[in-house]
C-alpha positions as CSV (number, residue, x, y, z in Angstrom):
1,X,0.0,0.0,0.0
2,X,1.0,3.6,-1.1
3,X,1.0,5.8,1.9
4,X,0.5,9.2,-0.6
5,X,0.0,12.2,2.3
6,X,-0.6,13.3,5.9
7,X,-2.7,15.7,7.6
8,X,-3.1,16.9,11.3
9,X,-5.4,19.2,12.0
10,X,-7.3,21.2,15.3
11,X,-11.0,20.0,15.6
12,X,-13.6,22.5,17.7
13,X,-17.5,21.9,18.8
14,X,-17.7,25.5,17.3
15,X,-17.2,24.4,13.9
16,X,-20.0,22.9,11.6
17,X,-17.4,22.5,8.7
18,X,-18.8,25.3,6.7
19,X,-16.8,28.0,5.4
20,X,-16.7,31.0,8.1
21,X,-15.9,34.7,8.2
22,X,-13.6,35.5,11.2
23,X,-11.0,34.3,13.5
24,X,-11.0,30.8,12.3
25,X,-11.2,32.1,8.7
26,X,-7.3,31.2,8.0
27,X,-7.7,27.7,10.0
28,X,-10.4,26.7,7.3
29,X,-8.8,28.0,4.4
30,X,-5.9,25.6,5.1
31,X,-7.9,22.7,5.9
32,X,-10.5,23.6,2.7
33,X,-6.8,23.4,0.6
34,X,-5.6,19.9,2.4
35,X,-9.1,18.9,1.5
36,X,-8.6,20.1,-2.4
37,X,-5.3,17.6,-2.6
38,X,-6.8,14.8,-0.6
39,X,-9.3,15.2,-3.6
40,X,-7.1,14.8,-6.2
41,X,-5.1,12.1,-4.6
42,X,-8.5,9.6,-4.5
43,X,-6.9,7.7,-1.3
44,X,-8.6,4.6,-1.0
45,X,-8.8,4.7,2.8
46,X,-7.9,7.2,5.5
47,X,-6.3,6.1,8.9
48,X,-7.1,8.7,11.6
49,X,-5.7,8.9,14.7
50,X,-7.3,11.0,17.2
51,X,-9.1,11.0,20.9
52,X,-12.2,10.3,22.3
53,X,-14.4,13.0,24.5
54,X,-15.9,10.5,27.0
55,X,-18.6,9.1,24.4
56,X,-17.4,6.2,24.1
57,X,-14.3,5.6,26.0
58,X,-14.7,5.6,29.9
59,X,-12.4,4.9,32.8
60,X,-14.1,1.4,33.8
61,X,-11.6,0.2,30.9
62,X,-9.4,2.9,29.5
63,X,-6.7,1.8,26.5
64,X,-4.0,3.6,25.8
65,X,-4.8,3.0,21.9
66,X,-7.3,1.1,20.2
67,X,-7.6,0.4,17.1
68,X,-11.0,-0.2,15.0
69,X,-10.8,-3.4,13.2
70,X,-14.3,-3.4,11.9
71,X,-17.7,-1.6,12.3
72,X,-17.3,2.5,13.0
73,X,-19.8,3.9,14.6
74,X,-20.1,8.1,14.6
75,X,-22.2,9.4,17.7
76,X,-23.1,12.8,15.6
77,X,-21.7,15.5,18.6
78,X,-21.7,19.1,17.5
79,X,-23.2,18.7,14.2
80,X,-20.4,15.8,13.3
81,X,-21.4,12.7,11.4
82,X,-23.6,10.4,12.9
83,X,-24.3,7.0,12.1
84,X,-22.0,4.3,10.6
85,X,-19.0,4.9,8.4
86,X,-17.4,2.9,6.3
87,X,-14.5,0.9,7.5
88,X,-11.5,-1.2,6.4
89,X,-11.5,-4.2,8.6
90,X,-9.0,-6.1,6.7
91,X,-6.2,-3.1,6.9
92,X,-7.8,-2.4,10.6
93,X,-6.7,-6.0,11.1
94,X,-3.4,-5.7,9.3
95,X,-2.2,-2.9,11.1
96,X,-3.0,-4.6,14.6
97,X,-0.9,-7.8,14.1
98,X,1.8,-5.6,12.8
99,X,2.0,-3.6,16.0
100,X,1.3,-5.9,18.3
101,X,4.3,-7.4,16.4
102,X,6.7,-4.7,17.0
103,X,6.2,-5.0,20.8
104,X,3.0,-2.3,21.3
105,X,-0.3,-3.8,23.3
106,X,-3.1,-1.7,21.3
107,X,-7.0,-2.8,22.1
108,X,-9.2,-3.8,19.4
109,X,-12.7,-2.8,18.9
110,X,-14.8,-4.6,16.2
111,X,-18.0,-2.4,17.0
112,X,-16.1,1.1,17.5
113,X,-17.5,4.3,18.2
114,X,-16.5,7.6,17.5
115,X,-17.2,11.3,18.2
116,X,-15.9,14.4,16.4
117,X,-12.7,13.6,17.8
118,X,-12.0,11.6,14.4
119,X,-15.5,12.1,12.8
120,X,-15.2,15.9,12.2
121,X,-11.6,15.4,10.6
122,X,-12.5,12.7,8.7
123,X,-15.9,14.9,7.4
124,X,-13.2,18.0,6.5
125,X,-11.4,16.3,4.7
126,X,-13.7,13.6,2.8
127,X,-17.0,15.6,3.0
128,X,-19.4,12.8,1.3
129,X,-17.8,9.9,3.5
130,X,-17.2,7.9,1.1
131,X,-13.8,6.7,1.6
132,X,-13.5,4.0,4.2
133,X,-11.5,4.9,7.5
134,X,-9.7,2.9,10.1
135,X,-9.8,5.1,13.5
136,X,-7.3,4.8,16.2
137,X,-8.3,6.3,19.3
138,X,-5.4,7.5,21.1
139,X,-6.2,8.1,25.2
140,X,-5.7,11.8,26.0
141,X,-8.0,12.3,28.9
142,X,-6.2,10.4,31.7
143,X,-4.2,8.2,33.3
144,X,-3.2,5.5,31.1
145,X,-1.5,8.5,29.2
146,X,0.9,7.3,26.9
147,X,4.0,9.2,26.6
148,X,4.9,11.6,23.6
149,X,7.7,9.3,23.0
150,X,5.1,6.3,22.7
151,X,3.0,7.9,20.4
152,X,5.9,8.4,18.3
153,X,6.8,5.0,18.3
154,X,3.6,3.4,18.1
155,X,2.7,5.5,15.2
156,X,5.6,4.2,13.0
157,X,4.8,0.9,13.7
158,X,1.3,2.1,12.1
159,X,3.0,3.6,9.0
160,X,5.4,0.7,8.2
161,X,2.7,-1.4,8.7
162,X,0.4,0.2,6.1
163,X,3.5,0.5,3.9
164,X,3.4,-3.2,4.3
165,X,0.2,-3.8,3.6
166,X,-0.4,-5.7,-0.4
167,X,-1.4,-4.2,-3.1
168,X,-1.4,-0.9,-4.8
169,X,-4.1,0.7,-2.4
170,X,-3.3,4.6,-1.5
171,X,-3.8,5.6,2.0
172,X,-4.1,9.1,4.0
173,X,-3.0,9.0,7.5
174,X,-4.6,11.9,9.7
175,X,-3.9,13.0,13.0
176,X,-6.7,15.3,15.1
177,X,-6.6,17.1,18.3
178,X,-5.3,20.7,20.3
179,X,-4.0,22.7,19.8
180,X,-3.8,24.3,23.3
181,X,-6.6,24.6,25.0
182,X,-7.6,24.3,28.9
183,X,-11.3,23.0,28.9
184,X,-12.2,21.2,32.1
185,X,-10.5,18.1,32.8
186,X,-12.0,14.8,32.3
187,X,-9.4,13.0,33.9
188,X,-10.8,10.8,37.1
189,X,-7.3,11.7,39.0
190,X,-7.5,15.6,38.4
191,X,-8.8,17.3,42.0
192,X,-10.5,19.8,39.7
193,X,-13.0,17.2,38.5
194,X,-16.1,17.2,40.8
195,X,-17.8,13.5,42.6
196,X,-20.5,13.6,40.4
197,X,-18.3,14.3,37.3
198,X,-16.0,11.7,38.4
199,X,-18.6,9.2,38.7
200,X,-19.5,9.9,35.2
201,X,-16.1,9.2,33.5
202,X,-16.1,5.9,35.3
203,X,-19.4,4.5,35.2
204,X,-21.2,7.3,32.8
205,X,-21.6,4.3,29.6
206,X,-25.6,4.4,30.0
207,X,-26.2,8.1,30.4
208,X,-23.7,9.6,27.6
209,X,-26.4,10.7,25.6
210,X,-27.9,12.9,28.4
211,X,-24.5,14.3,29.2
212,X,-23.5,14.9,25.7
213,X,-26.7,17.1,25.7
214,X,-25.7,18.8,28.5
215,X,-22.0,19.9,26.9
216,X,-23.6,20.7,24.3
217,X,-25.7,23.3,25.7
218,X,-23.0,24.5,27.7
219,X,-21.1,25.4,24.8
220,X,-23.7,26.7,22.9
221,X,-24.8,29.3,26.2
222,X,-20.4,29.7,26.3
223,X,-20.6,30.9,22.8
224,X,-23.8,32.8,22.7
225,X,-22.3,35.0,25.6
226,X,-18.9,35.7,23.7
227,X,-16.9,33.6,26.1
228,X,-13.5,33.0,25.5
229,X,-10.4,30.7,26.6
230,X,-6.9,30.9,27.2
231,X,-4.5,29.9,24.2
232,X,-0.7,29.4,24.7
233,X,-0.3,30.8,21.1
234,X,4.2,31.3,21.6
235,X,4.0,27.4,22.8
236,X,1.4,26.1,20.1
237,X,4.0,28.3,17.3
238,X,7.1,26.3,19.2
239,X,5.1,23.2,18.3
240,X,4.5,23.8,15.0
241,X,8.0,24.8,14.2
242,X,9.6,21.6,16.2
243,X,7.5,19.7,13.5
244,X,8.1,21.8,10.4
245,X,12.0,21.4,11.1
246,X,12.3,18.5,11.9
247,X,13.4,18.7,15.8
248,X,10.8,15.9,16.6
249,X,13.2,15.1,19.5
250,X,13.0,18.0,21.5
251,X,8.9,17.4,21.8
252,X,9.5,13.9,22.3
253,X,11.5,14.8,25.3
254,X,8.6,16.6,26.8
255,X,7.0,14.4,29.7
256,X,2.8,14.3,30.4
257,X,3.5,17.1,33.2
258,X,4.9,19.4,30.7
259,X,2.5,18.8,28.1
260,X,-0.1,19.7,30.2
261,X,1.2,22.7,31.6
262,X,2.4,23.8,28.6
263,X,-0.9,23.6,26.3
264,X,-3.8,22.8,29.0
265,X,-6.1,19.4,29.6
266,X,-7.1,20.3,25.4
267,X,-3.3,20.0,24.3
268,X,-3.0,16.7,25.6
269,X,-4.6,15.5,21.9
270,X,-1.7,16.5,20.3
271,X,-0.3,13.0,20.8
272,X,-2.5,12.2,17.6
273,X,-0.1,14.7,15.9
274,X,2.9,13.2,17.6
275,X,1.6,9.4,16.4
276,X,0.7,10.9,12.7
277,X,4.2,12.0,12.3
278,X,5.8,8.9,13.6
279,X,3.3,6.9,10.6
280,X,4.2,9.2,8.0
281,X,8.1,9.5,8.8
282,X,9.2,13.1,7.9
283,X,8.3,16.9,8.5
284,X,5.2,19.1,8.0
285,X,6.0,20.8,4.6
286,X,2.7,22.9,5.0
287,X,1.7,24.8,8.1
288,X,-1.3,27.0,9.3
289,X,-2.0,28.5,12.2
290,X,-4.7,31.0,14.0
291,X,-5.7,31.0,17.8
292,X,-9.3,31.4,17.9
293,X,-10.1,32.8,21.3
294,X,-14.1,32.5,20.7
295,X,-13.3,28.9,20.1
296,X,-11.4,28.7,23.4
297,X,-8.8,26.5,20.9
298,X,-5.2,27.7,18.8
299,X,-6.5,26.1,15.4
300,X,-3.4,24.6,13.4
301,X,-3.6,22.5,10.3
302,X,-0.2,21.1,8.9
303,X,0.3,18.4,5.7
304,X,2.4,16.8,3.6
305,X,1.9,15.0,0.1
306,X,3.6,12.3,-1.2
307,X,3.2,13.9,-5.4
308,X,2.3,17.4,-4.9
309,X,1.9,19.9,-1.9
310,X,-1.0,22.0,-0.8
């Protein structure tokens, strides 16, 4: 298999993937032109890494990564797809004997569902869903938090394993998450996180759809009200450029404590960046960036092509 581009890109409850005046306007623009090559490249599936927002992931049984190796499920937050997607189960399957091959532990889900974690990426960038997608969720709310340096190496044993894969097939891998961001935690060891909250992230499975629709209004009142949220926009550029030149190292050295302080509970996504540039092997040739205060997010959206560049 052909492995012919990556993307990594910001996701945001605030956006409905339509084309916006303001802020965000440059964020769009570059993901709109990713989009445009992803087009003319017809990959024949996209592998996405990216986290989960408590949907469907909970702390009775928390992987570090899992890997969907055959129905995909989207739950349809904040104007995302809902519904099922189509899927690659035999690559899903490839690329988890390969791994688990080259030392890693990843769980398997053969019924997986996702939120816009991966769905709204996944909708940017292949708008009538047609291409089928293998999703990797990649734990970024707590404790087991794999380390940058994980992600790294866990996503090259992804990339060399689709590389591996027979036949002439072209695939996109995609990484989703940050940039920095401090929304509250959802992690069940954080001593901001309330009992009742808590309780949720551990045992919430049969009331996610209530809670969902509870966040949801919360961010709709947030936005309606002009509210705002802190962006480390000099760290989030730091990032960027670490990735564009090549100094991979100097991120990977960072440890969980860093990242968090550095880029907020939000940032700690950006091991789905982290993973997409250990799969695709090289630097970010194309990079965007905008903090969107209104969005509470620092929006960045960086790719590379195998045969042409954005």
């Amino acid at each position: 298999m052909q492995l012919v581009g990556m993307v990594a890109m910001s996701h945001s409850p605030s956006w409905n993937l339509q084309l916006l005046d303001g802020p965000a306007r440059p964020y769009i623009d570059a993901v709109f032109q990713a989009r445009d090559v992803v087009t003319r490249l017809r990959p024949d599936v996209l592998v996405v890494f990216g986290p989960d927002h408590v949907r469907n992931f909970f702390f009775d049984l928390m992987p570090s990564f899992c890997i969907g190796v055959e129905r995909v499920a989207a739950f349809g937050d904040y104007d995302s797809p809902a519904g099922e997607l189509p899927n690659d189960a035999d690559l899903g399957r490839f690329i988890a004997a390969r791994v688990m091959g080259d030392g890693f532990d990843p769980a398997l889900s053969y019924n997986m569902g996702v939120d816009h974690g991966i769905s709204q990426p996944y909708a940017a960038l292949v708008p009538d869903l047609s291409v089928p997608v293998v999703p990797i969720v990649v734990n970024s709310a707590g404790p087991p938090l794999p380390t940058l340096a994980r992600c790294h190496a866990f996503g090259r044993s992804v990339g060399q394993a689709i590389r591996a894969y027979p036949g002439e097939a072209r695939a996109l891998v995609v990484g989703s998450g940050g940039m920095s961001h401090w929304p509250p935690s959802v992690s069940p060891d954080s001593p901001e996180v309330s009992a009742e909250t808590r309780d949720y992230l551990i045992n919430g499975r049969p009331h996610v759809r209530a809670f969902n629709a509870a966040r949801e209004e919360s961010s709709r009142n947030r936005r309606a009200t002009g509210g705002t949220g802190p962006i480390n926009e000099a760290w989030d550029h730091w990032f960027l450029d670490c990735l564009q030149s090549g100094r991979i190292d100097e991120l990977l050295a960072l440890d969980n404590a860093a990242l968090l302080d550095a880029s907020g509970p939000g940032g700690q996504e950006l091991r789905a960046w982290i993973a997409v540039i250990g799969a695709w092997g090289g630097v970010a040739e194309t990079v965007n960036y905008c903090p969107v205060p209104t969005w509470i997010t620092g929006m960045g959206c960086i790719s590379t092509f195998a045969t042409e560049k954005v």
